[in-house]
N, C-alpha and C positions, 0 to 999 in steps of 0.2 A: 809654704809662703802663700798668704791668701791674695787672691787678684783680682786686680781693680773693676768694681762694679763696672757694667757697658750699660753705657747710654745711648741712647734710642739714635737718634739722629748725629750726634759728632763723631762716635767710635763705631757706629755700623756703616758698611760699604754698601755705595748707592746699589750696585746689582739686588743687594738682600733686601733694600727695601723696596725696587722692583716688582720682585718677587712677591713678597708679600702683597702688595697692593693689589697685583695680578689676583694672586688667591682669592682674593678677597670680593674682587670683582666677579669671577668665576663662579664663588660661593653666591652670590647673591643673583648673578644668572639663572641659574640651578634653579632657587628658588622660584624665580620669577615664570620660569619654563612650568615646573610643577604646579603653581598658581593658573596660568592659561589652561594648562588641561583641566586643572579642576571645574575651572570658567567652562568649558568647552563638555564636560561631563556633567555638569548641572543646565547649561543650556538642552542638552539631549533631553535629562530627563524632564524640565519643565515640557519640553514638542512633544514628549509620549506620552504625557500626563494629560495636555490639550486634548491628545487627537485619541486617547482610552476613556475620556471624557464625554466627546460626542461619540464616539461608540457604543458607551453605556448608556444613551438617551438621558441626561441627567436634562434637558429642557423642561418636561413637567414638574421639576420639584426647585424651586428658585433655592429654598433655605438647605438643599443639600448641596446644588450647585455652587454656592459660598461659602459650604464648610471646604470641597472639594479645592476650591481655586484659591480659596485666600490659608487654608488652616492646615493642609493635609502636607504640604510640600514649599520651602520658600522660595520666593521669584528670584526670578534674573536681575532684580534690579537691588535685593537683601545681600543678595550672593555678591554682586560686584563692592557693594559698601564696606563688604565683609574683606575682601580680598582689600579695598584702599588700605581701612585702618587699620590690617596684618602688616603692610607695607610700610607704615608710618611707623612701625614699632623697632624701634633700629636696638630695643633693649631686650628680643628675647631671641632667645638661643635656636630654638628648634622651630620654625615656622609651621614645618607641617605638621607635626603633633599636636601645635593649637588651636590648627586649622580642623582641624578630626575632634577636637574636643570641642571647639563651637559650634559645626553642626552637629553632633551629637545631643548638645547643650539645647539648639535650637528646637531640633526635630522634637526632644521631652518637651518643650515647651508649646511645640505644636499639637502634640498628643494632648496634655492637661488643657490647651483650649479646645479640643474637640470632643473631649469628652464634658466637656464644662456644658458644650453647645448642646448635645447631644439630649444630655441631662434636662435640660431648660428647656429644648422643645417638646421633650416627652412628658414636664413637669406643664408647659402650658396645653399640650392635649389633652391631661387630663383635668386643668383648670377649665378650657374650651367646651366639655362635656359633658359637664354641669351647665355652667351660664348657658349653653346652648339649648339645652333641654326645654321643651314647649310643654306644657301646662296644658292637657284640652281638657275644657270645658264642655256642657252637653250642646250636643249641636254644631262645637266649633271645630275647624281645624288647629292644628299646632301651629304656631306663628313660629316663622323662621330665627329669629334674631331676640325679639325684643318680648319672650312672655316671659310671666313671672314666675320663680324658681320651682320644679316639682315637688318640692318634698320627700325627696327620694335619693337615695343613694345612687352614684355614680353608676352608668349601668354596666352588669355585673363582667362580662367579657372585659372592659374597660377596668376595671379595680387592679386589676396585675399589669397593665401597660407598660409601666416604666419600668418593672422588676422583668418581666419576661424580657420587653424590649432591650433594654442593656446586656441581662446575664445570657442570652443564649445567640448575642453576635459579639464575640470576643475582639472581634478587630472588623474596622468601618468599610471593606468592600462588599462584605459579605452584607451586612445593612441596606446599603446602596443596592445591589443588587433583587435584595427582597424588594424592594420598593418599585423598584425602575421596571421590573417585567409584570408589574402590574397596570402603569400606569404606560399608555400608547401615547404618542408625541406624532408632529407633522412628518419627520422623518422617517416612520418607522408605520407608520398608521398604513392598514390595508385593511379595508372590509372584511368584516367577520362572513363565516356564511355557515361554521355550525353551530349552532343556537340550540339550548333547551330554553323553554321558558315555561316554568312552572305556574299553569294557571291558576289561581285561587278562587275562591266562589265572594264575589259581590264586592270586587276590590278594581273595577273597570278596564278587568282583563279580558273582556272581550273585546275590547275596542286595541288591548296588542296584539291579541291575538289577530284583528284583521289589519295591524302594519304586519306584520310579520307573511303572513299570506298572500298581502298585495308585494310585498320585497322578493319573497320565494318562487311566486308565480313567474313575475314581469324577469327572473333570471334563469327562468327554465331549472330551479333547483326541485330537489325530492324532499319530501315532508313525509315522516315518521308518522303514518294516521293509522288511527285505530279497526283493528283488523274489523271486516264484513260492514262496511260503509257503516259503523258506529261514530258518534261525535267526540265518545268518552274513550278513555283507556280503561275500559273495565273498573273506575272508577265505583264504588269505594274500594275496592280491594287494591291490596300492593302492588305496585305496576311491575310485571315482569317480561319480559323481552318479548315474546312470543306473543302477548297482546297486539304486537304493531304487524299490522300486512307486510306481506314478504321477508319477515321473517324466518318463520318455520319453511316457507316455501323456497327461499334463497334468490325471488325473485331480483331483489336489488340489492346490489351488493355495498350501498354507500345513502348514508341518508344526513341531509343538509340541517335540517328544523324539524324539532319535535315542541311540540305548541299546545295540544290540549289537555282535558280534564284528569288526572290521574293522580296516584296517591305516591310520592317520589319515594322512590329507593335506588341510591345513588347507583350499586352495583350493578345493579339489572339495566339501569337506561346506557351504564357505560358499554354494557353489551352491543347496544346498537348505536351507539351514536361516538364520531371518533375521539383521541384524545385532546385534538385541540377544542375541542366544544367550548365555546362561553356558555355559563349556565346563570340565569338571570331569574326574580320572582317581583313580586311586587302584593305590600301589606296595607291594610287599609285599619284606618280608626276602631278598633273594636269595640267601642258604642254605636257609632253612626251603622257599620257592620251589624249588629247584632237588632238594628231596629230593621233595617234590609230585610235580612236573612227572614225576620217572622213574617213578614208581607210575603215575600215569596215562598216561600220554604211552610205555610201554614196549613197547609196540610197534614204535616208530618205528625204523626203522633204524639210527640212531646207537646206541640203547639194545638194541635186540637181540640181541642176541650178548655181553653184557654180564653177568654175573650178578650185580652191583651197583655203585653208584654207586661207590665208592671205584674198582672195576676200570675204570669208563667215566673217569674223571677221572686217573688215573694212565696212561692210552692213549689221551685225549679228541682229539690232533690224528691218529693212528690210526683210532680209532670213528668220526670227524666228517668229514662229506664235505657241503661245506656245498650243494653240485652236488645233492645227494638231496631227494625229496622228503621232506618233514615233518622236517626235521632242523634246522631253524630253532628248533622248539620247543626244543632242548638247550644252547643256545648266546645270550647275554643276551636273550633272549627280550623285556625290558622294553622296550629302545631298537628291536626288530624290530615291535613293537605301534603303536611311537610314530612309526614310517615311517625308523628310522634301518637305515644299516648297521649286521648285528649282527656279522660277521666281523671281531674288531679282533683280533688276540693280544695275550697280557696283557704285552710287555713292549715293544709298538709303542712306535715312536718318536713315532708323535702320537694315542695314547692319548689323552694329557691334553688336548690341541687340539681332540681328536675331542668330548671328556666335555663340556668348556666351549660346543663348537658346542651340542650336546646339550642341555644345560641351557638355554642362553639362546633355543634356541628353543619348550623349552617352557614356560616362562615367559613368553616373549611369546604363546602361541598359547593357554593355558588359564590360568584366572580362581585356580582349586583344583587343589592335589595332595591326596591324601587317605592315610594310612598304614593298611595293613589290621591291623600289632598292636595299634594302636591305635583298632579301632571305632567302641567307643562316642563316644570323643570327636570320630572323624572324622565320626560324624552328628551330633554336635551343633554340629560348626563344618559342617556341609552345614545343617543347621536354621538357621543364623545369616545362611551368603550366600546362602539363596534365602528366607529368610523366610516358612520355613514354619513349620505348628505341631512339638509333638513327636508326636504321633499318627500325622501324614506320614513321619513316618523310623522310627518303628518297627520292628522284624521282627524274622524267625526267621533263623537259620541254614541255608542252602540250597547244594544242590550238595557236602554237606560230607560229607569220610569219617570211617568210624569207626576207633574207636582203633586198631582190630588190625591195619589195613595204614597206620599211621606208623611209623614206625622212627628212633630217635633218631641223630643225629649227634655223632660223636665230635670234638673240635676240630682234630684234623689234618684231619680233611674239610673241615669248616667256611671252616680257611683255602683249603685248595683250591677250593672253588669261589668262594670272591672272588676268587683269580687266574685263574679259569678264564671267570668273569663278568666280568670288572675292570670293563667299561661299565658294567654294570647296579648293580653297588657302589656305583660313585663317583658316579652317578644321585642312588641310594637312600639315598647319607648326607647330600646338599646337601638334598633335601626333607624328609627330617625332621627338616631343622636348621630347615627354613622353615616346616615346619608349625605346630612349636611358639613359633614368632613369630607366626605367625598367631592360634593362640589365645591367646598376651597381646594383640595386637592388637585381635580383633574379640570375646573372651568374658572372657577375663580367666580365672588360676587358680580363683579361690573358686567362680564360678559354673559353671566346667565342672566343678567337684565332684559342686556342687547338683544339674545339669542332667543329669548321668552318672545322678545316684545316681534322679535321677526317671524317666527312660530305664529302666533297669534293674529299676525298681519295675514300671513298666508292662508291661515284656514280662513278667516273673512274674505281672501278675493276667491277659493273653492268651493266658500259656501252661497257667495254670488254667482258663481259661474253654474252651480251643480246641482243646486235646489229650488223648487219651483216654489216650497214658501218661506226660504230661506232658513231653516231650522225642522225642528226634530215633531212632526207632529203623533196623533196617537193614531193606534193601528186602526181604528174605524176609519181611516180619511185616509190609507194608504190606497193607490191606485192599483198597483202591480203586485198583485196577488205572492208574485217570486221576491218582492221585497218586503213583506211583511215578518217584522219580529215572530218567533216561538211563544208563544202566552202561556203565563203558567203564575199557581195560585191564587195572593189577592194583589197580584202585580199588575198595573197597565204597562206595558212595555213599548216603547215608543221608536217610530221609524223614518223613513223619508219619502218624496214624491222628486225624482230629477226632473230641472226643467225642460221640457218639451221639445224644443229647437238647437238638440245639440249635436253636433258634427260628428261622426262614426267615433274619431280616436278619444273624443272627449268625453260621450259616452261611455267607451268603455272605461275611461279611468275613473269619471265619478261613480259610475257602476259597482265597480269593485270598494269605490271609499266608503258604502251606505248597505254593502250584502251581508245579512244576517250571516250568524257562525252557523249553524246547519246548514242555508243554502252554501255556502263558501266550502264548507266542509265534502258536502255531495260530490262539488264540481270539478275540485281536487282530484278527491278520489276515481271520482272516472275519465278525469286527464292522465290519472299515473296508470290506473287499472282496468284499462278499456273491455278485456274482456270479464273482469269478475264482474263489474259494474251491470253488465248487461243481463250477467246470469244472476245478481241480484233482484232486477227490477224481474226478471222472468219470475221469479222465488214469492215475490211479496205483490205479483198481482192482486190476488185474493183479499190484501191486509187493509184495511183503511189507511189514508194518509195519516190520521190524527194518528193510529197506533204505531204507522212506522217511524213518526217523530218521533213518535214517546218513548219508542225501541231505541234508538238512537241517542236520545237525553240522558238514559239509564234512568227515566220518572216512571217505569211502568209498573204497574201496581199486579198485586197478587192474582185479581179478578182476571187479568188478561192471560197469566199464564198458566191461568187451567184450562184455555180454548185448546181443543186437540190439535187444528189448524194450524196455530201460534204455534204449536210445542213440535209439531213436527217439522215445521219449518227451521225452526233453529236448530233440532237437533244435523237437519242436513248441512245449516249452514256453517255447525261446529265440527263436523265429521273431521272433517282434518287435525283437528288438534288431539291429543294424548292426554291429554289432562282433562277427566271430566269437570272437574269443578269448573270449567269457564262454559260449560254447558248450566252448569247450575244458576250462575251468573246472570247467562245471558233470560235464562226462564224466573229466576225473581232478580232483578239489576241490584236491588237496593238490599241485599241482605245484610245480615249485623257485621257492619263492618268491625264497631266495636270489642267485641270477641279475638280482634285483630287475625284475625282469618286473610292468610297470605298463599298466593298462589306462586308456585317454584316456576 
């Protein structure tokens, strides 16, 4: 017999619907508990996401710090909205299983916008590097922002950007972190103090080279200088460890700044200098460079027989014997500094192979390029990656000629020696494309305005306070014999006169802003080497001053080192070393560096 359907409320006992109800209330307790922790589990990880956030230094990079905070993880305040309208849904069965499938849902959707982002900024960098690209014309610098387009392809490190940069950071901390230990922030910022700076020939690296010397001095650090009070590291040949005093000797066991003229090879300088080193250069126009180089450098065999640039470049595989000594300076000079072959001609079939080798490795091997038209701003993004003040970067102008031996370039020259350079060109146009990323990067436009305009202020009240005619005059009208420039070729090299009336500590600091690199170099060295310095000047009584400069510059010519006096002098002062060839060196300085003749 079948039995009578039960109805909810007349034929069920109030206890069972009690019961139920209880349940019911119970079950959705339950829920509400599991909701708060989830609340309480996403609050945590929003506070460790904050504080792994300033951890990571993300302050210098704004557009990763808003992929970071708004795209990477959702707030406390997504999460709470999330949890309302779960609550409002009185029609689904399982609350936490859809609570796991929303954020799951989410977080995909946070990924496809981070990678959207990711995408887009690497697609406007390499939009930014083009447009940014400066045009020089003869004569001129590259305009920051506003020249007209090169004609040239993207520069070549730059062409894989967005392909490397995606496919070899699979997931976005590892991105962030390439980024972030590049870039120093106010948090984390401590003065650098070991420093290579690779000095280049006629790119106004004398004048870092004396911040660098007035920074190292004024903190009591040690300077990596070139063994037997030379100026050079044995320059042209490849710099190897043993070229630098105390060295071989194991006199010091820690060395702060390494700063003059040498031919870089990363492995040998890591020898002596430690691993935290910032390694820094700075490249200069290679036309305006290449009209430099034949004033000063006109000596040289290539240039000799020359009666001007346009004749040496219209006969340049004629004039150029790359077999000669000192002929390396006439020929990309910048890629022969940086330990490259400079012998490429401009219409080589792996030109471009060669540029791309070029590039990529000095971007792995140094931190900063630095551009000499552009100065001021190269010290203020040098003030930015070593975290120093602006006081530190200050200076004068040094090693510089005067107007009457420049001579303007016509634009058919101009483009002749980009084809005559091609290396040194297509160098010089990928780093200034990189520079000025660098300064949106790590200063930002406005404040390299600022930071120029404050730079600029202060060497005007230093040059009011520090010179007696207020600028740079020529070495004929230099007073003090110890401040006179080095002269050399058909260069006038121009220097200063301090004003007269100045109080001991003031003296000595414009002293040091206006001291040629030879004198600065001397003085060094017989602060760190008190007593070699002594058994030096004992050694080279007999020498003339002019020959012990010239000894010192690496400009000493063949005629000098067939004096018997000369040769036995050096042989005593190389005694120590194992390796004749730096004896060979030191008796003709400028042998074929070309032949790529390296010293172990």
């Amino acid at each position: 017999m079948l039995s009578q359907p039960r109805r909810w409320i007349r034929d069920q006992s109030p206890g069972s619907v009690t019961s139920c109800v209880r349940r019911g209330l119970c079950s959705r307790r339950h829920s509400l508990w599991i909701l708060l922790i989830l609340l309480v589990v996403c609050i945590a990880i929003q506070t460790f996401v904050a504080r792994q956030a300033r951890n990571d230094k993300l302050t210098g990079l704004p557009h990763l710090r808003s992929v970071n905070k708004q795209h990477l993880f959702p707030t406390v305040l997504n999460v709470w909205e999330s949890i309302q309208s779960l609550t409002a849904k009185t029609d689904v069965k399982s609350p936490q299983t859809d609570r796991t499938a929303d954020v799951h849902q989410q977080n995909e959707g946070y990924r496809k916008q981070l990678d959207y982002i990711l995408s887009k900024h690497v697609d406007n960098l390499a939009i930014d590097s083009q447009t940014e690209a400066r045009k020089v014309s003869a004569g001129k610098p590259l305009l920051p922002k506003h020249g007209a387009s090169l004609g040239l392809q993207v520069p070549l490190a730059l062409n894989s950007t967005r392909k490397s940069f995606i496919s070899d950071t699979p997931n976005p901390p590892s991105l962030l972190k390439a980024h972030i230990n590049s870039v120093p922030t106010k948090e984390t910022c401590h003065p650098k103090s070991h420093i290579v700076f690779l000095k280049t020939h006629k790119t106004a690296s004398s004048t870092i080279l004396n911040i660098l010397y007035r920074y190292g001095e004024s903190r009591n650090l040690t300077f990596a200088l070139p063994l037997n009070k030379h100026s050079q590291l044995f320059y042209p040949f490849s710099f190897a460890s043993h070229f630098v005093e105390g060295v071989s000797s194991r006199s010091l066991r820690e060395f702060h700044i390494m700063c003059n003229h040498m031919r870089f090879r990363k492995y040998e300088v890591a020898k002596v200098m430690p691993r935290d080193t910032f390694y820094f250069s700075i490249l200069r126009n290679p036309v305006a460079m290449m009209e430099s180089i034949f004033i000063y450098y006109k000596s040289i065999p290539a240039f000799h027989k020359t009666h001007s640039l346009d004749n040496f470049l219209d006969n340049s595989w004629k004039n150029y014997n790359s077999s000669v000594t000192n002929n390396h300076y006439a020929h990309n000079i910048l890629a022969f500094d940086f330990g490259f072959d400079n012998n490429v001609a401009p219409g080589a079939d792996d030109l471009e192979e060669r540029t791309s080798m070029a590039i990529a490795a000095i971007e792995r091997d140094f931190h900063l390029i630095l551009i000499s038209e552009y100065f001021d701003e190269s010290m203020i993004l040098l003030k930015h990656a070593l975290c120093w003040s602006l006081e530190d970067i200050v200076s004068f102008k040094l090693n510089s000629r005067s107007e009457k031996s420049r001579h303007p370039l016509l634009p058919e020259t101009a483009e002749k020696i980009k084809r005559w350079n091609a290396l040194d060109w297509r160098i010089y146009l990928h780093f200034n494309t990189s520079f000025w990323l660098k300064v949106d990067s790590l200063v930002g436009q406005e404040q390299m305005k600022r930071e120029v305009s404050q730079l600029r202020e202060l060497q005007t009240k230093l040059a009011n306070s520090c010179l007696k005619d207020g600028g740079a005059v020529d070495p004929s009208k230099i007073k003090d014999v110890g401040l006179k420039p080095f002269q050399y070729g058909a260069a006038v090299i121009q220097g200063y006169n301090l004003n007269p009336d100045l109080d001991t500590q003031t003296k000595i600091k414009c002293q040091r802003l206006i001291t040629p690199e030879l004198q600065y170099t001397d003085r060094l060295y017989t602060q760190q080497f008190p007593e070699l310095a002594a058994k030096h000047k004992q050694e080279t009584k007999g020498v003339s001053p002019r020959r012990q400069r010239s000894d010192r510059t690496g400009m000493t010519g063949r005629a000098w080192a067939r004096d018997a006096h000369y040769r036995q002098m050096m042989r005593r002062k190389f005694s120590n070393l194992k390796n004749q060839k730096a004896l060979t060196s030191a008796l003709l300085p400028l042998t074929d560096a070309n032949n790529n003749t390296s010293m172990p």
